[in-house]
C-alpha positions as CSV (number, residue, x, y, z in Angstrom):
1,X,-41.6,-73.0,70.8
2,X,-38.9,-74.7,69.3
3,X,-40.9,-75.1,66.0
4,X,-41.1,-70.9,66.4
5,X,-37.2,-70.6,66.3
6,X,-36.8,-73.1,63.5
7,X,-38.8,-71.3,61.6
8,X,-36.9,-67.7,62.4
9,X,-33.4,-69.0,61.9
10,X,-34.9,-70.4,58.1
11,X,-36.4,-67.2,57.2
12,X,-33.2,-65.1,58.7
13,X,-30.8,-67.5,56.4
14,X,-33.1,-66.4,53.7
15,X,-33.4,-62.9,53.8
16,X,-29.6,-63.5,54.5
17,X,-29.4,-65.6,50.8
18,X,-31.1,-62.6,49.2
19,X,-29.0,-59.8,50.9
20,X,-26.0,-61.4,49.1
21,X,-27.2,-62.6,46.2
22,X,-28.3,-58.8,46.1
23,X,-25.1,-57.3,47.0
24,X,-23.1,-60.0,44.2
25,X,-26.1,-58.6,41.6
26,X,-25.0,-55.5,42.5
27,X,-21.2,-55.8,42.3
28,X,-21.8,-57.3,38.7
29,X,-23.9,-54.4,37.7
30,X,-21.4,-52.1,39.0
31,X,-18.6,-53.9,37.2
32,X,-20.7,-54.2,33.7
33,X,-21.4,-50.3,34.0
34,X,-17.8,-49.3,34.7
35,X,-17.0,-51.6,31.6
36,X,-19.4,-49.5,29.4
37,X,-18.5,-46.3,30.7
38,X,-14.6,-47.5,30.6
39,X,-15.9,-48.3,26.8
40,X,-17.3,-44.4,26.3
41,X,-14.4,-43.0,27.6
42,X,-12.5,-44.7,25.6
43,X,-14.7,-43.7,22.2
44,X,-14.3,-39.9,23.4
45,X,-11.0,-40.1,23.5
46,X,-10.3,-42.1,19.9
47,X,-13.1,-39.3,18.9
48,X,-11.1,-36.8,20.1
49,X,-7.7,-38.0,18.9
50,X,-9.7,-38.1,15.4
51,X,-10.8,-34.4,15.6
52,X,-7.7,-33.2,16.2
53,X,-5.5,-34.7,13.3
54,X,-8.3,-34.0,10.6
55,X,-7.8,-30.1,12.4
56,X,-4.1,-30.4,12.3
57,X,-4.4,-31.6,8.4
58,X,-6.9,-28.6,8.1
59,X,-4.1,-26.1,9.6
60,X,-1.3,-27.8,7.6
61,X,-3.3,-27.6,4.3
62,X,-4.6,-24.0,4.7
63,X,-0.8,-23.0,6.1
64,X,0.5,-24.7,3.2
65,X,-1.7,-22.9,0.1
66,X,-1.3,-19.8,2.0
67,X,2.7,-20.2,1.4
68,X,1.9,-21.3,-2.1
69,X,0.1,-18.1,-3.2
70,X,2.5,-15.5,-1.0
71,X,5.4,-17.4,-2.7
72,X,3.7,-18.1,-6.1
73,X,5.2,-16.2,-9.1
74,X,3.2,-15.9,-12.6
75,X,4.5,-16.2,-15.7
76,X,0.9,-15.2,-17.6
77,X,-1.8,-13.1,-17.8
78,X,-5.2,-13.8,-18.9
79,X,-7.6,-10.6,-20.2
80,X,-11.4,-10.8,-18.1
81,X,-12.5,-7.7,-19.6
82,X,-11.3,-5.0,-22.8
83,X,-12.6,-1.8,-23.6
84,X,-11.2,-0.4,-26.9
85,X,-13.1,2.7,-27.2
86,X,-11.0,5.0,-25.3
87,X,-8.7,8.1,-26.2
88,X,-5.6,6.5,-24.7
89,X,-3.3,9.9,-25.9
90,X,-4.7,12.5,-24.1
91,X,-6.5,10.6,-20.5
92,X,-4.8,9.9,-17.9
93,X,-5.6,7.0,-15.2
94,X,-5.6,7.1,-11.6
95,X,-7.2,4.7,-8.7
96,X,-9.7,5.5,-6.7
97,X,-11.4,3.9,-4.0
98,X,-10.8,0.0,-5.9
99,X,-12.1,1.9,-9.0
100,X,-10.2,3.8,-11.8
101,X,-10.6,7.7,-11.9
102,X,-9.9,8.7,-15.7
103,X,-9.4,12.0,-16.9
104,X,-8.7,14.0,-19.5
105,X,-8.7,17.9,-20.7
106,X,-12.4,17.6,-21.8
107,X,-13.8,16.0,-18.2
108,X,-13.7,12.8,-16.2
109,X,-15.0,9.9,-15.1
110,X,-14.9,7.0,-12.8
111,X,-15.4,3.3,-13.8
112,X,-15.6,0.1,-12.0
113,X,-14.1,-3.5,-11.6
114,X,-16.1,-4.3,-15.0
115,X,-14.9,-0.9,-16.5
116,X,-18.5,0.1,-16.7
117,X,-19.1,4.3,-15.7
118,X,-20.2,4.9,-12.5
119,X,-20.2,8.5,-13.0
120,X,-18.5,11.6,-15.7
121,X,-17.9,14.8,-15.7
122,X,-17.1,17.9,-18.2
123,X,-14.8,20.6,-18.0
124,X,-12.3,22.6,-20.1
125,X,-8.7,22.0,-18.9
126,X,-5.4,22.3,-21.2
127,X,-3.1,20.4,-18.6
128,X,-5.2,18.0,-16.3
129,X,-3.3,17.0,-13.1
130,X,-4.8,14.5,-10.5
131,X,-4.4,13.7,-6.8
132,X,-6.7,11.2,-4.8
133,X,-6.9,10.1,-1.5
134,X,-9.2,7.1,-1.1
135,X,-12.8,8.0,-2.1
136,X,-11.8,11.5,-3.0
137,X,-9.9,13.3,-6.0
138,X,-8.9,16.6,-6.7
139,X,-8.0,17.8,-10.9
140,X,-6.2,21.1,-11.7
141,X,-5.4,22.4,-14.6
142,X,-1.4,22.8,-13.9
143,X,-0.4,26.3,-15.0
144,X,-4.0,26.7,-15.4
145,X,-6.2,28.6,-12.7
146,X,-9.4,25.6,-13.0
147,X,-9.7,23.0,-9.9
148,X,-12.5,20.3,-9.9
149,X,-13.5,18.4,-6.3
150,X,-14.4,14.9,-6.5
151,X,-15.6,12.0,-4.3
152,X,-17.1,8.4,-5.1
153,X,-20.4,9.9,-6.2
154,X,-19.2,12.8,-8.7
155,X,-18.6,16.3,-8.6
156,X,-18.2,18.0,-4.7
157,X,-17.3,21.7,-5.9
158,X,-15.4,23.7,-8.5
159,X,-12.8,26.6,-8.0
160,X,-11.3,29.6,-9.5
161,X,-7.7,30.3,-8.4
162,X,-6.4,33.9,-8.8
163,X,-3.1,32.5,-9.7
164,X,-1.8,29.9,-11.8
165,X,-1.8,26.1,-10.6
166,X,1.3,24.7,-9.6
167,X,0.1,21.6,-7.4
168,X,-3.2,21.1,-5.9
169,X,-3.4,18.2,-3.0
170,X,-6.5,16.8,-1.5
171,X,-7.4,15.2,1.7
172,X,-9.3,12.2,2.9
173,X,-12.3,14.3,3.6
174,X,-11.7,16.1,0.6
175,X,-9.7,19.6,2.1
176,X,-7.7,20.7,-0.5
177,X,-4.2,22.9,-0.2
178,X,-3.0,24.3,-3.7
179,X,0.4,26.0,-4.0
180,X,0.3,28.6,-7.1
181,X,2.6,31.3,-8.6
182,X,1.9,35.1,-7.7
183,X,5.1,35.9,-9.7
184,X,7.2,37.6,-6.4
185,X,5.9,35.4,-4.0
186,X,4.2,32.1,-4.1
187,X,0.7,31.7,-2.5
188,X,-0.3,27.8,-0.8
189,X,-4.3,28.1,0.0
190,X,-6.6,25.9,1.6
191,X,-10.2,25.1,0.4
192,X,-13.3,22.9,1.6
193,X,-14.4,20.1,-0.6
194,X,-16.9,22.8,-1.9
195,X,-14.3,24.9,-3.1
196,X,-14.8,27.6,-0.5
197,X,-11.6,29.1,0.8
198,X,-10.3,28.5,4.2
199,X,-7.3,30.2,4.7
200,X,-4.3,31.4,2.1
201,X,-0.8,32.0,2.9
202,X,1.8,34.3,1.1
203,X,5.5,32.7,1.0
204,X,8.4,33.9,-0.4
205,X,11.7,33.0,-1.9
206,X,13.1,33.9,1.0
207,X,10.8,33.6,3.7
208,X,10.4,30.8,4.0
209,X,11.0,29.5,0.5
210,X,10.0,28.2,-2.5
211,X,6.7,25.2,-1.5
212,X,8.3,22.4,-3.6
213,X,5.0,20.2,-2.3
214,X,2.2,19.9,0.3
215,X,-0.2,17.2,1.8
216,X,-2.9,17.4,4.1
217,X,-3.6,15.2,7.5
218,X,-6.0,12.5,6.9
219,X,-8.6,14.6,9.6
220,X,-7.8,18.3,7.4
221,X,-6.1,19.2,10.7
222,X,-2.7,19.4,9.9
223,X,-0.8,21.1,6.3
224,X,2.7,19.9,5.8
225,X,4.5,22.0,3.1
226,X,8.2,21.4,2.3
227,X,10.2,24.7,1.3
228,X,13.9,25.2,-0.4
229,X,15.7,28.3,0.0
230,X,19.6,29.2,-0.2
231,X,21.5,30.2,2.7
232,X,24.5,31.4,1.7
233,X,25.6,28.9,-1.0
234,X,23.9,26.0,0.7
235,X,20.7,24.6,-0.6
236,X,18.2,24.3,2.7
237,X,15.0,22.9,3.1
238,X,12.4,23.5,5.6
239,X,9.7,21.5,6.6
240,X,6.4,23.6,8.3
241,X,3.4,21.8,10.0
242,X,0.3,24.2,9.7
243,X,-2.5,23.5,12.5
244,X,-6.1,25.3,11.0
245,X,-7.9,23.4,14.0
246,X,-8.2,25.3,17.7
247,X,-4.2,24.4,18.8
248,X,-2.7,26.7,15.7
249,X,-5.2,29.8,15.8
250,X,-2.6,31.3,18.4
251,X,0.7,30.3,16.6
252,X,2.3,32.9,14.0
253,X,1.2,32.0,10.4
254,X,-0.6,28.6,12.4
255,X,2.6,26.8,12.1
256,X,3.2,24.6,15.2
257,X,6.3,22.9,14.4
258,X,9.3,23.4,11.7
259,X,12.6,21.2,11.0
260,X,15.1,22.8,8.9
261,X,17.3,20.4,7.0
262,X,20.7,22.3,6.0
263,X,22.3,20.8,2.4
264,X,19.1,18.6,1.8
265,X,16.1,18.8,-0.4
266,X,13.4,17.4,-0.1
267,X,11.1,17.2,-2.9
268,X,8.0,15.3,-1.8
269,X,6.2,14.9,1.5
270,X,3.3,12.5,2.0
271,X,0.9,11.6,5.0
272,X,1.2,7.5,5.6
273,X,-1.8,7.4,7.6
274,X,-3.7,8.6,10.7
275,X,-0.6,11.2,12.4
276,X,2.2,9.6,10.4
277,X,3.9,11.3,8.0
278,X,7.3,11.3,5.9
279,X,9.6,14.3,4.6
280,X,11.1,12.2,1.6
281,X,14.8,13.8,1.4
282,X,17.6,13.2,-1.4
283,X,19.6,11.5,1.7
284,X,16.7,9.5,2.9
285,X,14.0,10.0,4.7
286,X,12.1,11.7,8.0
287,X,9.4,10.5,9.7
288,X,6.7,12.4,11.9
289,X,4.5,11.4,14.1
290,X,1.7,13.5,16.1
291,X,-2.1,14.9,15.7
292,X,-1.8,18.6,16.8
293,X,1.9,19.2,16.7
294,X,4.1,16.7,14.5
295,X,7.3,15.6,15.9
296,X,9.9,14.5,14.0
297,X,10.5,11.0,15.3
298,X,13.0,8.9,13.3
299,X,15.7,9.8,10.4
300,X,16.6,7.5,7.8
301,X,19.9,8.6,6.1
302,X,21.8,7.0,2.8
303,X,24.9,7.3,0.9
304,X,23.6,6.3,-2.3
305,X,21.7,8.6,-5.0
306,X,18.3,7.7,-4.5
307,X,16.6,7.5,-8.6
308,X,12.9,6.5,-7.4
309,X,11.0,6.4,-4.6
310,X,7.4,5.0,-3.6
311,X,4.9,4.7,-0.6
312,X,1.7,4.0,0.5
313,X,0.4,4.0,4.3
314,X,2.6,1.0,5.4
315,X,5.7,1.2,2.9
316,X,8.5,4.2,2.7
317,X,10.1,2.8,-0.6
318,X,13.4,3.7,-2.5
319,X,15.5,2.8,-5.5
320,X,19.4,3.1,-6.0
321,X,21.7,2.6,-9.0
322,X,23.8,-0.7,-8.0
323,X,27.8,-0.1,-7.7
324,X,28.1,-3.9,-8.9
325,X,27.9,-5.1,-12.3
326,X,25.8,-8.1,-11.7
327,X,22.6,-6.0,-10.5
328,X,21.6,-2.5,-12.0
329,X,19.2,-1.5,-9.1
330,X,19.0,-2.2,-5.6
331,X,15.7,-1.4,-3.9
332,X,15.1,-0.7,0.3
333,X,11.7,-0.8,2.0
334,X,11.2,0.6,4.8
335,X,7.8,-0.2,7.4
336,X,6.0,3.8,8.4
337,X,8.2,3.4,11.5
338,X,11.0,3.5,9.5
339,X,12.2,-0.4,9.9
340,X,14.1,-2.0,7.3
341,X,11.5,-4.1,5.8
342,X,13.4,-6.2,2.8
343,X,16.2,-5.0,0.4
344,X,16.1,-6.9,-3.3
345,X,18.4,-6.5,-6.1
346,X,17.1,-6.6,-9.4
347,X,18.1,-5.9,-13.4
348,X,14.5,-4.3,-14.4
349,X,15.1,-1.8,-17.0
350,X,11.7,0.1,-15.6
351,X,10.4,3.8,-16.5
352,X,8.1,3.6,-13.6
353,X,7.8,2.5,-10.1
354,X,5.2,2.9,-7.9
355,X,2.6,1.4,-4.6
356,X,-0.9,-0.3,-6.1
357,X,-2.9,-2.2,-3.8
358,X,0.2,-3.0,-1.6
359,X,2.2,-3.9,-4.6
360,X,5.3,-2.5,-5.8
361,X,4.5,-1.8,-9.4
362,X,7.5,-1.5,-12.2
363,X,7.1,-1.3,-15.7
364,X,8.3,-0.1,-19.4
365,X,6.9,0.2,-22.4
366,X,6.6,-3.7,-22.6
367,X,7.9,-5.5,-19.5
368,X,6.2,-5.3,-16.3
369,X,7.3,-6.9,-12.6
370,X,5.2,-6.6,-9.6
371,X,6.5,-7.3,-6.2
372,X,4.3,-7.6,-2.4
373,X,4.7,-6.2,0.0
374,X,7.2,-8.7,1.2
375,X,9.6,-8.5,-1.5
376,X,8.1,-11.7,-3.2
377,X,8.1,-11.4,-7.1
378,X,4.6,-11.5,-8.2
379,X,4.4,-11.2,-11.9
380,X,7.4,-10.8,-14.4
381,X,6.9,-10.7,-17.9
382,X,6.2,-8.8,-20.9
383,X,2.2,-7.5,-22.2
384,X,1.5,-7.3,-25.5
385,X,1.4,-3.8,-26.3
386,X,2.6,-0.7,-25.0
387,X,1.9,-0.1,-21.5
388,X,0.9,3.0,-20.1
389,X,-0.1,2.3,-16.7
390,X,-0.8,-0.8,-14.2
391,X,-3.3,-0.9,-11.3
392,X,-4.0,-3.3,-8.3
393,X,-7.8,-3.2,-8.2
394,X,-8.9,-6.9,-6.1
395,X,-6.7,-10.0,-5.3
396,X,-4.9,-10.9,-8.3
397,X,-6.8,-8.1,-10.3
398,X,-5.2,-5.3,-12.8
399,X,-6.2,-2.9,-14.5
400,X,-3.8,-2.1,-17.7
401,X,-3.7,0.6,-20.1
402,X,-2.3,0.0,-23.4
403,X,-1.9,1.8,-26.2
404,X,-4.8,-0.1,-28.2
405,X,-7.1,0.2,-24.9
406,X,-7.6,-0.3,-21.3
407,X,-7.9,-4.0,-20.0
408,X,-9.1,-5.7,-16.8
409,X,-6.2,-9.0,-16.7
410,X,-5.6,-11.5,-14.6
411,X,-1.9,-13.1,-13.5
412,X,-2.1,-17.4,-14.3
């Protein structure tokens, strides 16, 4: 018996041994894989660290050449393509679309990037005139009684008018409003881009004036026309929204909404984009805003003569002689909700200022500056030759008509 128990307490102490020498295997085990995964975490974490400074590198460098380009002002220009064979004295050039509408009193036609034709057209015209809104384009023959309809593709639709052409106006879905002279009154109708009339309208001298311009909503909804009569011995404009949708087939003469401006004129009005448009005035300019029935919304008044003005959808632009003699011109640019955007003096002695692919274009004869939309000097120089026009057709892309030829150039 006492053998028996010997025998249990030696095996017990064993299995005792093995327990611990277990439970120590098992510490160490434990201790090793908290090491390695001490190690990993460790590895993430330098990974990590790694992946974001090559990122913030990434942002600095991008952030960087972005600031280099929007402040980056050229000093050359560099021709990519020339054509020579073109009758620079009696076309004209317009853009359209990223592509150049050219026109002329024996047709048109519109050519690309590459200044290859994408499509022409003939007609008979003595005075050509042109308006576009994006892909579509309207010619008249001013004085004339001959309108052509355009889009990207070619011709829409051709029209007749009973009366001689004073402005013609199209929209972006190619509705076009054309104001003509009836002799005693002055007639503004309205025509789908197949050159089927719409509606006309009979004005007056004195009810409600002379139209001094017209544009159309981007949808064809809305007409703006700007009138100027005398009241008394004051000069008055008014300014009459014309609904031809379902909200101004009740209203008298479908205007839903008119702002009469006593002592102002105002010689040009524009839609910016979508229900935004601007009454450009020789104090300044209105704003309105609205889809069926334009509000007027926000008045921006000066005390200088205004010389030039310019726009497109995001930019209300003008230009005043400069009181000081260190500056001859100060230009303002104003955002489509009428905020003060930037305000730049300059010396350019320019014949023509204008909006081209966000860019405020100014040239001569010889000397050409282009601005962003920011107010950061692009390009300032002179082109050899006499320059006609300047477009913005792609980043960094003109199109320029000289004298000698029309040129695709690029600023370096």
């Amino acid at each position: 018996m006492a053998d028996f128990f010997r025998k249990l307490r030696k095996k017990l102490r064993r299995r005792k041994l093995l327990a611990e020498k277990a439970r120590l295997e098992g510490k160490n085990t434990g201790s090793r894989a908290s090491v390695h995964l001490g190690h990993l975490s460790r590895r993430n974490r330098e990974r990590l660290q790694r992946i974001l400074t090559i990122s913030s590198i990434v942002i600095l460098v991008i952030l960087a050449l972005y600031l280099f380009i929007e402040k980056r002002t050229y000093n050359d220009y560099r021709i990519l393509e020339i054509s020579e064979q073109e009758d620079i004295v009696s076309t004209k050039y317009v853009e359209m679309d990223g592509k150049i509408l050219r026109y002329s009193p024996d047709g048109a036609s519109l050519v690309d990037k590459k200044l290859e034709t994408v499509w022409s057209d003939i007609y008979e015209m003595q005075n050509p005139v042109a308006d576009v809104n994006d892909a579509m384009a309207v010619i008249a023959d001013k004085d004339g009684t001959s309108i052509e309809i355009y889009d990207k593709n070619g011709s829409l639709g051709s029209i007749t008018t009973s009366y001689n052409i004073i402005k013609a106006r199209i929209s972006g879905n190619g509705l076009v409003a054309v104001i003509m002279d009836g002799g005693d009154a002055t007639w503004i109708n309205f025509y789908a881009s197949d050159g089927s009339l719409i509606a006309e309208n009979q004005t007056k001298i004195d009810d409600p004036g002379f139209p001094l311009d017209v544009t159309i909503s981007p949808n064809g909804v809305i007409m703006m026309v700007a009138y100027q009569f005398v009241d008394g011995s004051e000069t008055t404009s008014y300014v009459a929204f014309y609904n031809f949708g379902d909200v101004g087939q009740n209203e008298d003469d479908r205007i839903v909404s008119g702002y009469t401006y006593e002592g102002v004129v105002v010689p040009q009005v524009q839609y910016l984009g979508g229900n935004t448009s601007v009454a450009i005035r020789d104090d300044g300019f209105t704003i309105y805003r609205g889809k069926q029935i334009p509000e007027e919304v926000k008045t921006v008044q000066v005390d200088k003569e205004i010389v030039s003005t310019f726009y497109d959808e995001n930019t209300i632009g003008l230009v005043f002689k400069n009181d000081g003699e260190e500056y001859l011109y100060t230009m303002e640019a104003y955002s489509a909700d009428g905020k003060l955007k930037f305000r730049e003096d300059f010396n350019i002695p320019y014949t023509t200022v204008r909006m081209s692919g966000g860019n405020i274009m100014m040239y001569n004869s010889s000397q050409v500056t282009v601005f962003d939309g920011k107010g950061n000097e692009k390009y300032s120089g002179t082109l050899n030759g006499t320059v006609n026009d300047l477009f913005k057709i792609g980043w960094n892309k003109y199109v320029l008509v000289l004298d000698s030829g029309v040129s695709v150039i690029k600023f370096v």
